[in-house]
Each structure stands twice: as C-alpha cells, then as structure tokens.
ROGUVEX-268409 format. One record per residue: x, y, z of N, C-alpha, C, CB in turn; residue number from 1; residue in one letter. Coordinates in steps of 0.1 Angstrom, whole numbers. Glycine has a CB too. Example, Ala and Ser with C-alpha at 12.3 -4.5 7.8 and 13.67 -1.06 7.14 Angstrom:
+-------+-------+-------+-------+-------+-------+-------+-------+-------+-------+-------+-------+---------+------+
!   npx !   npy !   npz !  capx !  capy !  capz !   cpx !   cpy !   cpz !  cbpx !  cbpy !  cbpz ! drenlum ! seti !
+-------+-------+-------+-------+-------+-------+-------+-------+-------+-------+-------+-------+---------+------+
!   132 !   -57 !    78 !   123 !   -45 !    78 !   132 !   -33 !    78 !   113 !   -45 !    90 !       1 !    A !
!   128 !   -22 !    71 !   137 !   -11 !    71 !   129 !     0 !    79 !   141 !    -6 !    57 !       2 !    S !
+-------+-------+-------+-------+-------+-------+-------+-------+-------+-------+-------+-------+---------+------+
This chain:
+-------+-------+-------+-------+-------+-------+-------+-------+-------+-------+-------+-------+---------+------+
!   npx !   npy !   npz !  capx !  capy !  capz !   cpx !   cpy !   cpz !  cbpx !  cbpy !  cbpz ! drenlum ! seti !
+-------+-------+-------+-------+-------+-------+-------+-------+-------+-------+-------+-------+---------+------+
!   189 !    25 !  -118 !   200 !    15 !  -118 !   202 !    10 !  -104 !   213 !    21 !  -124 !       1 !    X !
!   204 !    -2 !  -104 !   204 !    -9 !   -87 !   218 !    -7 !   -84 !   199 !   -28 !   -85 !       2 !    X !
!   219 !    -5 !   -71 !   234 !    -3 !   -65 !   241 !   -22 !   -69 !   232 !     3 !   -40 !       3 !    X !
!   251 !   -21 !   -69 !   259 !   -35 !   -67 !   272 !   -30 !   -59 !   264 !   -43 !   -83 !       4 !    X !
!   276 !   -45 !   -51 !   282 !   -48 !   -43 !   296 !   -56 !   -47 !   274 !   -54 !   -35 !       5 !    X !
!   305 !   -49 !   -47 !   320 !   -56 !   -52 !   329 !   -55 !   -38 !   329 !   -46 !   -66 !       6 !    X !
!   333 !   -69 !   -42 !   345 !   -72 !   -26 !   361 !   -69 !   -36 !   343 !   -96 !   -17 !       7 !    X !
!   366 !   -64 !   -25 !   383 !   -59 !   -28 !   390 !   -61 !   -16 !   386 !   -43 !   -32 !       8 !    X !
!   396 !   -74 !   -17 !   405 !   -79 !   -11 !   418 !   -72 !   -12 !   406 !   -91 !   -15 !       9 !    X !
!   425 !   -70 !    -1 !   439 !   -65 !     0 !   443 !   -76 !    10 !   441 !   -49 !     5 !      10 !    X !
!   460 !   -78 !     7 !   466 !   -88 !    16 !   477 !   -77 !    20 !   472 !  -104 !    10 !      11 !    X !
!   480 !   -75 !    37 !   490 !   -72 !    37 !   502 !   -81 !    46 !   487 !   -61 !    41 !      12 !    X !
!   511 !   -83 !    37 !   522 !   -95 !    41 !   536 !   -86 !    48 !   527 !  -105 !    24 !      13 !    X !
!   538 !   -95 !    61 !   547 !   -91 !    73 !   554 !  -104 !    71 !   538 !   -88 !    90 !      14 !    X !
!   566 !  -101 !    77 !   574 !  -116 !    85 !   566 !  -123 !    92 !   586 !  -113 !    96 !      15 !    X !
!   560 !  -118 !   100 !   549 !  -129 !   108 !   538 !  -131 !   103 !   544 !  -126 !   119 !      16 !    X !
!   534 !  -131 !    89 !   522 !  -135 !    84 !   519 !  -127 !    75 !   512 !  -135 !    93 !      17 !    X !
!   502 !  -131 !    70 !   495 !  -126 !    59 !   484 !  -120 !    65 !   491 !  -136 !    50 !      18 !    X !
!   479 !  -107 !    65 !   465 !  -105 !    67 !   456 !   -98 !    58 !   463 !   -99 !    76 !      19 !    X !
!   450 !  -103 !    57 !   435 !  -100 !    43 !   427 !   -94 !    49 !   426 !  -112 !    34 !      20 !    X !
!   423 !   -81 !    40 !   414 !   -72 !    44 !   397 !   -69 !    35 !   424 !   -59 !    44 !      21 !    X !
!   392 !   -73 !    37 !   379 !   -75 !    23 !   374 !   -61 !    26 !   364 !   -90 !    25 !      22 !    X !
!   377 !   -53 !    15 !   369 !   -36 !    14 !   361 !   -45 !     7 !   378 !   -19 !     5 !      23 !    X !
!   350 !   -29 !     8 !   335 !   -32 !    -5 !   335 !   -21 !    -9 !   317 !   -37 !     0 !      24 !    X !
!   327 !   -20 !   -23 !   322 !   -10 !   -30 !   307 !   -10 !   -28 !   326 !   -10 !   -44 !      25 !    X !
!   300 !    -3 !   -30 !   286 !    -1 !   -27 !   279 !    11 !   -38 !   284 !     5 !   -10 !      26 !    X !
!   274 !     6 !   -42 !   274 !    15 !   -55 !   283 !    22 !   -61 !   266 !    24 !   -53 !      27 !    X !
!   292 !    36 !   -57 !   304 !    38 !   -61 !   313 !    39 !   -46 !   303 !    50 !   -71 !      28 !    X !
!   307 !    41 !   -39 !   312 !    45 !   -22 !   321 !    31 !   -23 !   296 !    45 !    -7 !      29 !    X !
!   331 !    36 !   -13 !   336 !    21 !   -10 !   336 !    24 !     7 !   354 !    17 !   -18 !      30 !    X !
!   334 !    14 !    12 !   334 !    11 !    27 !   333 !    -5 !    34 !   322 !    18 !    32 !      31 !    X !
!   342 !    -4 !    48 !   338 !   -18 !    50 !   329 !   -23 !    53 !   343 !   -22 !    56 !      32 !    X !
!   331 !   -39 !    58 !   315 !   -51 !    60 !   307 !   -43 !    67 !   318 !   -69 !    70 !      33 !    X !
!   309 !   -38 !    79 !   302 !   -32 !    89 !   291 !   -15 !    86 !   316 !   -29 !    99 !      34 !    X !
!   301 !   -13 !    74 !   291 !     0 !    71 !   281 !    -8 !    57 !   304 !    17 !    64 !      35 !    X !
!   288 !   -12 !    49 !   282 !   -24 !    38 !   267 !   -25 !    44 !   291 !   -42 !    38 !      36 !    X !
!   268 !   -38 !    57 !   255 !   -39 !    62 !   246 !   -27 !    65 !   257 !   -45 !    75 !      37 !    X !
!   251 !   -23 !    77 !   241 !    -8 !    75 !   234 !    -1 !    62 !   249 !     4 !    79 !      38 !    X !
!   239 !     1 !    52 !   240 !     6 !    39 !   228 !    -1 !    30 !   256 !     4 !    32 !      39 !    X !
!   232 !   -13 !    33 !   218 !   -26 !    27 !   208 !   -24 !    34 !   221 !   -44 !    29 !      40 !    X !
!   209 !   -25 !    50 !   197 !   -24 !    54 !   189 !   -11 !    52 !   198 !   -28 !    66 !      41 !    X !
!   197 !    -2 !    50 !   188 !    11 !    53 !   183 !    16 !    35 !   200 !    25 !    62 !      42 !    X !
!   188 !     8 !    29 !   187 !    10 !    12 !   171 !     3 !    11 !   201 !    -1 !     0 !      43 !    X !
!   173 !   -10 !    18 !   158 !   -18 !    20 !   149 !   -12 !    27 !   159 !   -30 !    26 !      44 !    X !
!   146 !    -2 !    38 !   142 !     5 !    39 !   136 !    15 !    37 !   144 !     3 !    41 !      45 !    X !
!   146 !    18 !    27 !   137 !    32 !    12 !   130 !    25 !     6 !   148 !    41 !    -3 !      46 !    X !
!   137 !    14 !     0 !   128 !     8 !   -12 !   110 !     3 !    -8 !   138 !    -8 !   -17 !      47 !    X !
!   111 !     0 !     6 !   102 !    -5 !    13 !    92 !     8 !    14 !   107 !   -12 !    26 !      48 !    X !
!    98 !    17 !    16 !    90 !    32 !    22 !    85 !    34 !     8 !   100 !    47 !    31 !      49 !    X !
!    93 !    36 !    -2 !    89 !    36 !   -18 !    71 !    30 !   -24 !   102 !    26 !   -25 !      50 !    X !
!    71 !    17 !   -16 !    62 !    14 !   -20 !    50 !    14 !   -11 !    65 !     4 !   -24 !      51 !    X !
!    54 !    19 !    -1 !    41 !    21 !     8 !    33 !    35 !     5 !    46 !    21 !    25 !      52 !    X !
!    44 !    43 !    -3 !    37 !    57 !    -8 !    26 !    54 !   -19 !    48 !    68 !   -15 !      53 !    X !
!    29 !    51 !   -24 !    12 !    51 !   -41 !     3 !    41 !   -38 !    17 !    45 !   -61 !      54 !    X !
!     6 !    29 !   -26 !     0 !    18 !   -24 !   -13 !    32 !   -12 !    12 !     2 !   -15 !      55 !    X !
!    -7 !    37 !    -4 !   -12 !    43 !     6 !   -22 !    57 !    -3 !     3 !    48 !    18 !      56 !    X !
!   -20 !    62 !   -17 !   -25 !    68 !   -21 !   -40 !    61 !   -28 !   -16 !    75 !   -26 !      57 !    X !
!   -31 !    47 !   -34 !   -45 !    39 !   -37 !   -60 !    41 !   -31 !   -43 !    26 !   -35 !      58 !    X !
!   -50 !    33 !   -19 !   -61 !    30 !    -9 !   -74 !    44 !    -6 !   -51 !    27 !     5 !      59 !    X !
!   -63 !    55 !    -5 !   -71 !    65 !    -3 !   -85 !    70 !   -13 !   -62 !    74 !    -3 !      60 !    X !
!   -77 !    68 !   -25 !   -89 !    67 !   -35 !  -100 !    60 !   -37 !   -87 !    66 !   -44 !      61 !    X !
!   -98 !    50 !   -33 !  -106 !    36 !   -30 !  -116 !    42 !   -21 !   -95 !    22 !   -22 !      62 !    X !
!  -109 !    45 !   -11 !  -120 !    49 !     4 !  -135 !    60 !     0 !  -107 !    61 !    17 !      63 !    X !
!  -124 !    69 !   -10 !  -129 !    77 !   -15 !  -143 !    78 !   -25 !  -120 !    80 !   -19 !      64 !    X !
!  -140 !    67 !   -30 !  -153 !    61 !   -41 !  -159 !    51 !   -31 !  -148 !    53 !   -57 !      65 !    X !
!  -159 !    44 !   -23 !  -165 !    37 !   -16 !  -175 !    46 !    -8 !  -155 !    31 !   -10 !      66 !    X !
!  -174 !    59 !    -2 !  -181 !    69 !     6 !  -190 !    75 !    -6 !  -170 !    80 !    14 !      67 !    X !
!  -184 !    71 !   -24 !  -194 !    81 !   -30 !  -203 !    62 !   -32 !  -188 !    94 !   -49 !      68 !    X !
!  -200 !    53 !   -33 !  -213 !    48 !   -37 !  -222 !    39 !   -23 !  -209 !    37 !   -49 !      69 !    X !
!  -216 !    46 !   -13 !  -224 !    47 !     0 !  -238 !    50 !    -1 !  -219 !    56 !     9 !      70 !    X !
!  -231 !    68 !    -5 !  -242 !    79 !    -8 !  -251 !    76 !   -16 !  -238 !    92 !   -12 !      71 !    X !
!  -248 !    71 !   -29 !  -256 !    65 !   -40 !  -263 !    53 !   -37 !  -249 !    63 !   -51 !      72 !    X !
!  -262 !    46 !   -28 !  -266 !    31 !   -24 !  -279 !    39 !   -14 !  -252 !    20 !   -13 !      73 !    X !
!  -281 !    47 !   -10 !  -288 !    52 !     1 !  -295 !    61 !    -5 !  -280 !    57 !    12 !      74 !    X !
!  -297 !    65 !   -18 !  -303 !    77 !   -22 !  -312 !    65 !   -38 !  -287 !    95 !   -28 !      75 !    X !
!  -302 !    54 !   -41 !  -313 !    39 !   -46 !  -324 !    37 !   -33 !  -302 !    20 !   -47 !      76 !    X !
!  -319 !    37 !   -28 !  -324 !    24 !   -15 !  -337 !    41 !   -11 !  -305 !    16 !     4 !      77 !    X !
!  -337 !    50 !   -11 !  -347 !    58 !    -7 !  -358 !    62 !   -16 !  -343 !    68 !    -2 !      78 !    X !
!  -352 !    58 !   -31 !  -365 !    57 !   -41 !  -368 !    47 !   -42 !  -365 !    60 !   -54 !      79 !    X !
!  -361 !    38 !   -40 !  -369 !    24 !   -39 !  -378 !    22 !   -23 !  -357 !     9 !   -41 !      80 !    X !
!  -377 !    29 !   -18 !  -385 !    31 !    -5 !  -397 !    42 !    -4 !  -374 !    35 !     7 !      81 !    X !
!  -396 !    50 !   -19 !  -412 !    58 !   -19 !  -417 !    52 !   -29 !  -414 !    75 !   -21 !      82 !    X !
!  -417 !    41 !   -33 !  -424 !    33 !   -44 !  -433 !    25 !   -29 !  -411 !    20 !   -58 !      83 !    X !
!  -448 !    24 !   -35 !  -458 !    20 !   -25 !  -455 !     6 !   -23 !  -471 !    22 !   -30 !      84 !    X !
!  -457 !    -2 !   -11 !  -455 !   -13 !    -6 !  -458 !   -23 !   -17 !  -462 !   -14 !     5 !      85 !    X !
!  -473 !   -16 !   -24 !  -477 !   -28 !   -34 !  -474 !   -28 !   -46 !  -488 !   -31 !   -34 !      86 !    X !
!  -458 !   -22 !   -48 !  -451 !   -18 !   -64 !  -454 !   -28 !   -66 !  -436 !   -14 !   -70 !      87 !    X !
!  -455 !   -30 !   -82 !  -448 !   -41 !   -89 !  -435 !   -38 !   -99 !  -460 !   -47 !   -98 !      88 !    X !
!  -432 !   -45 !  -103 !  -420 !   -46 !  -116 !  -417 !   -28 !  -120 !  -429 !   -56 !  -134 !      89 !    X !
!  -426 !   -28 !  -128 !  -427 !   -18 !  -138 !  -432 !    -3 !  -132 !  -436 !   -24 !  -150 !      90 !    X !
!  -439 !    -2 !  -115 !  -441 !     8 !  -108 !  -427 !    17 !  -110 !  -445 !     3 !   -94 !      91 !    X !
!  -427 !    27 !  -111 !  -419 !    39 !  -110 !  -419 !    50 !   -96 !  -422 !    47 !  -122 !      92 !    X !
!  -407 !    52 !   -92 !  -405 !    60 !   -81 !  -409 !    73 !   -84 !  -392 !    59 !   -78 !      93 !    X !
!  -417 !    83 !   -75 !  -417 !    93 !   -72 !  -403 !    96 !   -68 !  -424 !    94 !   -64 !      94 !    X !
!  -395 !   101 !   -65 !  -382 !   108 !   -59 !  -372 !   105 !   -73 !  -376 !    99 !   -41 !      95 !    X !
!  -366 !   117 !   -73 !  -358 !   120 !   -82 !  -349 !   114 !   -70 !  -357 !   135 !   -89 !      96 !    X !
!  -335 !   112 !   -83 !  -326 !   105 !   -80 !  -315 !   114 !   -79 !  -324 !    95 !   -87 !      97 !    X !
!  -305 !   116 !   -70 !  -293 !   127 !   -75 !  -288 !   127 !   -85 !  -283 !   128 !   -70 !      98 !    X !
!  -282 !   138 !   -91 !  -269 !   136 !  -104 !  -259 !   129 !   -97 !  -262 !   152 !  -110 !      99 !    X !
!  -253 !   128 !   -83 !  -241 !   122 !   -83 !  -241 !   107 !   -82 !  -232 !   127 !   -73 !     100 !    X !
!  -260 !   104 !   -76 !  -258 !    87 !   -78 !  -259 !    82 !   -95 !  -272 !    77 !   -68 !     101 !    X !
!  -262 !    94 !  -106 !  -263 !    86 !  -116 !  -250 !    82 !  -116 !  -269 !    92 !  -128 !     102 !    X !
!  -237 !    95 !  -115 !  -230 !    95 !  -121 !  -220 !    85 !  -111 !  -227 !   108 !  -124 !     103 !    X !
!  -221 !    84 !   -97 !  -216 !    75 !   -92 !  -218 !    55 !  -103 !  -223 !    77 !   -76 !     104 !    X !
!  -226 !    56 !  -101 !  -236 !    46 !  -108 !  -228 !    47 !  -127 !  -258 !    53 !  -105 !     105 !    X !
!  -226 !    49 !  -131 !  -221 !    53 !  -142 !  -205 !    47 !  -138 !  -224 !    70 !  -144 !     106 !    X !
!  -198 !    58 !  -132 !  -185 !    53 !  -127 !  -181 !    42 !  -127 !  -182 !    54 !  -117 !     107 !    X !
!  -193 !    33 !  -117 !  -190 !    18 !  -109 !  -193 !     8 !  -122 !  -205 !    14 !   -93 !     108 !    X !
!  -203 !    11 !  -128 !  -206 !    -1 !  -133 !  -214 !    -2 !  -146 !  -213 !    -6 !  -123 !     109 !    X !
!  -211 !    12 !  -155 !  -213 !    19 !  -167 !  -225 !    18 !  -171 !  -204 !    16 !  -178 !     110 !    X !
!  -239 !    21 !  -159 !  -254 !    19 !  -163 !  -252 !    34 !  -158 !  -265 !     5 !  -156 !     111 !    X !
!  -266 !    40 !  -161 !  -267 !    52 !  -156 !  -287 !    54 !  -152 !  -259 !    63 !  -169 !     112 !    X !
!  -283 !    52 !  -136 !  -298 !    53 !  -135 !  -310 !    64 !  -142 !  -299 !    56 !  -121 !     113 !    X !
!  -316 !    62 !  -147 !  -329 !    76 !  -150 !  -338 !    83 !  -137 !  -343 !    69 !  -161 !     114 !    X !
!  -343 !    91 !  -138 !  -346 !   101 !  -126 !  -358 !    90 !  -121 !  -352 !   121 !  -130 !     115 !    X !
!  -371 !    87 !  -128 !  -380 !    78 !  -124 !  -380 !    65 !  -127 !  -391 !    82 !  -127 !     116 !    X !
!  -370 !    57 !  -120 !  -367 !    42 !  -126 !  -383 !    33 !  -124 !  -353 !    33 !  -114 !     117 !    X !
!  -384 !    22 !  -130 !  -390 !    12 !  -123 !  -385 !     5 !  -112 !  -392 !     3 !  -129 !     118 !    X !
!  -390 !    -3 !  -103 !  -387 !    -8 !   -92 !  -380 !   -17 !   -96 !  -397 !   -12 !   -84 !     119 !    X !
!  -379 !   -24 !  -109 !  -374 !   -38 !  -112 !  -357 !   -28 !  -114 !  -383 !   -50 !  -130 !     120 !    X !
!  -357 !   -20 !  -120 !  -347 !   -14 !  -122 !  -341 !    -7 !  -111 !  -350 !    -7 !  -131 !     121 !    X !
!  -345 !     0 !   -99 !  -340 !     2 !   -87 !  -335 !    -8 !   -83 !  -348 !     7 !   -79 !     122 !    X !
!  -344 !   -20 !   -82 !  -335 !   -32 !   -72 !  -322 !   -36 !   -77 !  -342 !   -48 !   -72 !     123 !    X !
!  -320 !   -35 !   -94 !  -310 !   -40 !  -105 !  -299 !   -31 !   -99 !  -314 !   -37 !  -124 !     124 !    X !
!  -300 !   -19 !   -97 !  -290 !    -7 !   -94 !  -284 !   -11 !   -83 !  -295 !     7 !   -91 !     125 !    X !
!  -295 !    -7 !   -72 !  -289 !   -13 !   -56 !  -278 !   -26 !   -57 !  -303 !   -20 !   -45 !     126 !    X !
!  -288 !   -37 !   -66 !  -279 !   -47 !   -64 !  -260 !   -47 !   -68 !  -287 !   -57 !   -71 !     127 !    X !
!  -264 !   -39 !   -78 !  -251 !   -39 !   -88 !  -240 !   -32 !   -78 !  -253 !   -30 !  -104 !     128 !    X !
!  -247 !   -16 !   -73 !  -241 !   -11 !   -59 !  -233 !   -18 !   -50 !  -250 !    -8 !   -51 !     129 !    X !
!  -240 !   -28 !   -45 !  -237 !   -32 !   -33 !  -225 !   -45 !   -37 !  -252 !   -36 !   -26 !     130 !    X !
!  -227 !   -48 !   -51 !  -215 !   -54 !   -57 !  -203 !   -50 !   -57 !  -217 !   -57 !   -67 !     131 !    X !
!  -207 !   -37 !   -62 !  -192 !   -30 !   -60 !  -184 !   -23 !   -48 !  -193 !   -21 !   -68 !     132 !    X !
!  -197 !   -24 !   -44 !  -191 !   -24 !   -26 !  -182 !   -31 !   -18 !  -199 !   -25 !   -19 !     133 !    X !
!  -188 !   -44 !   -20 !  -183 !   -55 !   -22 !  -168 !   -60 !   -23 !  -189 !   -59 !   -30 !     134 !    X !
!  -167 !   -62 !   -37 !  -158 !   -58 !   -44 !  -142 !   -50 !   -36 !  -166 !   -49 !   -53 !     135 !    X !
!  -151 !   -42 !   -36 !  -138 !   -27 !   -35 !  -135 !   -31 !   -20 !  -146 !    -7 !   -37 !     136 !    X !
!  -142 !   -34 !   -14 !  -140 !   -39 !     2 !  -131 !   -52 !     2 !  -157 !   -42 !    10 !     137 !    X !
!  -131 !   -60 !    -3 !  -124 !   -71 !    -5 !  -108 !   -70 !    -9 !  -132 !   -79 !   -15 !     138 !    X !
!  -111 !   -58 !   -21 !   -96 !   -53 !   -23 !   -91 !   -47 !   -12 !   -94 !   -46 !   -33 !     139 !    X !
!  -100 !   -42 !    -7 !   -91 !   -26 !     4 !   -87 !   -36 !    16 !  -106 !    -6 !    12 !     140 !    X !
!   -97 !   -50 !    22 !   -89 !   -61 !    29 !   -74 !   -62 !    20 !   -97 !   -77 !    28 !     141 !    X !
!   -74 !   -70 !    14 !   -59 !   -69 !     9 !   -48 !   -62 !     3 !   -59 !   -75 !     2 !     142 !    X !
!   -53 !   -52 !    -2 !   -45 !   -40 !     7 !   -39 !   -34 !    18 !   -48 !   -35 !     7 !     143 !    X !
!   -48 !   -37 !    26 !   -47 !   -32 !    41 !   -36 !   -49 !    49 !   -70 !   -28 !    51 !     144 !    X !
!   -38 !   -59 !    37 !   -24 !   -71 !    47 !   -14 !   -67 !    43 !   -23 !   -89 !    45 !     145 !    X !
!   -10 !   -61 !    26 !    -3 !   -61 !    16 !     5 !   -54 !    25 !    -7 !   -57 !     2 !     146 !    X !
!    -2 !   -35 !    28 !     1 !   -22 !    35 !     9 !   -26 !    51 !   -14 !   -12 !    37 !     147 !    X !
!     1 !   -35 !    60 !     8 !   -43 !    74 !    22 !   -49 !    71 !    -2 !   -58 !    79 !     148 !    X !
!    18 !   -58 !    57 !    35 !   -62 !    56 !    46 !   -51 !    54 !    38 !   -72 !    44 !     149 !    X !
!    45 !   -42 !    42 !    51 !   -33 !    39 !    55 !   -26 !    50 !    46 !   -27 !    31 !     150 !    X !
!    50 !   -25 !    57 !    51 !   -10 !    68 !    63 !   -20 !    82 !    28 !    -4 !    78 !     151 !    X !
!    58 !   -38 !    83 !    67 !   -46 !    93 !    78 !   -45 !    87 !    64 !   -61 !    97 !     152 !    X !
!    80 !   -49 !    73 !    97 !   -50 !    66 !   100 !   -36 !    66 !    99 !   -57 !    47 !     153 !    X !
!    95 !   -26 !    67 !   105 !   -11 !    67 !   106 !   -12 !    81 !    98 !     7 !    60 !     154 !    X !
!   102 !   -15 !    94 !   106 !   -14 !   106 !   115 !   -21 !   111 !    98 !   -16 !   111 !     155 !    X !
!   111 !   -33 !   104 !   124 !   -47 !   103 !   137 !   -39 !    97 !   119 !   -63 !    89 !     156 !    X !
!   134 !   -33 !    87 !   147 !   -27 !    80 !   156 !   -13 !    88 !   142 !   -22 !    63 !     157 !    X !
!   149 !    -8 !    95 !   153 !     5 !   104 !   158 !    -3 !   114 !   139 !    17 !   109 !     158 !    X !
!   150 !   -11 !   123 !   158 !   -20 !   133 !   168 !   -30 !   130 !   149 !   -28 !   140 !     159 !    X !
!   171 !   -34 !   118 !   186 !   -41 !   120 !   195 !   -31 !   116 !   190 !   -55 !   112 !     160 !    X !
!   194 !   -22 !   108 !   206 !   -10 !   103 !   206 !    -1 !   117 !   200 !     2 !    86 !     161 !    X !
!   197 !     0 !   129 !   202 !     3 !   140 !   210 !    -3 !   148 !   195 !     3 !   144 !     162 !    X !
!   203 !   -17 !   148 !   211 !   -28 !   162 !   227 !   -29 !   148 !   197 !   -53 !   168 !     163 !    X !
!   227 !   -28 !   139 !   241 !   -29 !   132 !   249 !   -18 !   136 !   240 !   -29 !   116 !     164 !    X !
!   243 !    -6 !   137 !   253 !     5 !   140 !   254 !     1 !   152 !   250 !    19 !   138 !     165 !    X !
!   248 !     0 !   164 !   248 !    -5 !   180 !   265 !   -12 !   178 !   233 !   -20 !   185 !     166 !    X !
!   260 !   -21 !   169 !   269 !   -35 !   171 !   281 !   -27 !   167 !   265 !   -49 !   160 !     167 !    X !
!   281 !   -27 !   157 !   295 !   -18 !   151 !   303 !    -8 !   161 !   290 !    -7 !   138 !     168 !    X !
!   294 !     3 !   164 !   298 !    12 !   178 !   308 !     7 !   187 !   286 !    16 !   188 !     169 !    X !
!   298 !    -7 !   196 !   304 !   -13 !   204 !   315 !   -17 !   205 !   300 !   -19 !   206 !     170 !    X !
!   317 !   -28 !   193 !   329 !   -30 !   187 !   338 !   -23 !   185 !   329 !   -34 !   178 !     171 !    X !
!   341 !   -15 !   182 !   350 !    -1 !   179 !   357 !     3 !   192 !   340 !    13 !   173 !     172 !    X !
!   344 !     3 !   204 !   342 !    11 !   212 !   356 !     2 !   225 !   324 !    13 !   214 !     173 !    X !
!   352 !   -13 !   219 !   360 !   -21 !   232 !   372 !   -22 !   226 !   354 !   -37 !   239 !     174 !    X !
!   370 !   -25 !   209 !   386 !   -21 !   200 !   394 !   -11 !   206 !   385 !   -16 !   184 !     175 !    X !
!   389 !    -3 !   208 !   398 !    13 !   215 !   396 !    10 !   228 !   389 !    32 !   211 !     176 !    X !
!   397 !     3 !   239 !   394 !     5 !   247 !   406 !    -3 !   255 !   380 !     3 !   248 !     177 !    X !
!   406 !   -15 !   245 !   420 !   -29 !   248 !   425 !   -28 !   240 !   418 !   -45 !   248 !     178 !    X !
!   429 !   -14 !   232 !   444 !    -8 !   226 !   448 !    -2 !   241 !   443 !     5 !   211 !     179 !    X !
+-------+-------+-------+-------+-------+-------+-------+-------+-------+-------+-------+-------+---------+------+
C-alpha cells in the first residue's frame, strides 16, 4: 500500500491576528513540512534501492551465461579448427565436443550439438553462439544505463533528504538563537 500525504490546517486566532499552521500526515505519522520533505526523499530512496537489488541480480546471471557460452564458443571454434583445412560441408570433426557446450548450446538456442558434427553444422552453432552473445551483450549495455540511472536517483535521493535535514537544523538552529 503506498504511503499518502494529508495536510491539516490549524488556525490559531489572537487579538492580533490569525496564524495557520499546515501539519501533515505521512502515512499514519504525522509531522511537519520540514520532516514531510525528508520523509519523501528518503522513501524515494528505498524505493530506488528496491530496484537496483533484482536488476543487479539479473545482471549477474546474465554475466553468468555469457562466460558459459564463451566456453562453448571456444570448444565450437576448436572442433571446427581440427576439421582439415580442406573440409567440405559434410566433413566431420575429430574432437569431441563437451557435455556443457551441448548443453550450453541447448540452453541458448534449443539445438543441441552432436559429438562429431559436420563442418556445415559447426559453423551453424558458432554462428548461432555468437548471436547470442550478441544479444545478451546488448541487453547487459542497457542494463548497465538502466543500473547508472538507478544508482544517480538513489544518490540524488540521499543528497536532498540530507541538504533538507542541513536546511532544517539550520533553521531551528538561528530560530533558537534570535529567541
């Protein structure tokens, strides 16, 4: 449920005048303008930190499968490198292929290499690899602007609920000072 903000006016009336006082409520808290602010800014600052947590776990996973179809891009790329200079198409690799590039390969892009491919079929793999490399790199760019902003608006949000308390302090501080 989102906090909401209600204003409560009080007037207190003297012979010499009227003076209005605007309290707030803040979810159920009540406090004045000066704590209000603080209270917003530093609420925006959770919410902000909120989302930099599962965005920041994404990413991690991301990284994570990106290093497995590295390994698998490099273990294609080395059977397709003991197939003789003068493969053709349908030549087949000597070198077994790992279980984790099938299964990487599987993961990425729901083919599943066989242990002695053809060359036409090694290149098919690599290529599809390097797509998803691709791919996943392009997102983890935008991620990584999405993650920059997220991380400036929670800093933004710590630094004005600071310079607000500053402000507030001060105020208080010269209020008591020229009583």
């Amino acid at each position: 449920m989102a906090d909401t903000i209600t204003s409560n006016s009080i007037t207190l009336s003297q012979n010499w005048g009227a003076i209005t006082f605007n309290d707030y409520t803040f979810g159920t808290e009540p406090m004045d303008f000066q704590d209000l602010m603080v209270a917003v800014a530093e609420k925006r600052a959770v919410i902000v930190e909120g989302e930099v947590s599962p965005m920041s776990v994404r990413m991690r996973d991301r990284n994570k499968f990106l290093d497995e179809l590295g390994s698998a891009l490099a273990d294609l790329t080395a059977a397709e490198a003991a197939l003789p200079n003068n493969a053709k198409g349908t030549d087949t690799s000597s070198r077994t292929l790992e279980q984790s590039t099938k299964d990487t390969c599987h993961k990425a892009y729901g083919k599943r290499p066989n242990d002695y491919d053809q060359k036409q079929w090694l290149e098919y793999h690599i290529q599809m690899v390097k797509s998803k490399i691709d791919g996943l790199n392009n997102a983890a760019q935008t991620d990584m602007s999405r993650l920059q902003s997220l991380v400036d608006r929670r800093d933004e949000s710590y630094s004005t609920a600071t310079n607000l308390m500053t402000a507030i302090s001060d105020s208080r501080s010269n209020l008591i000072r020229n009583l």
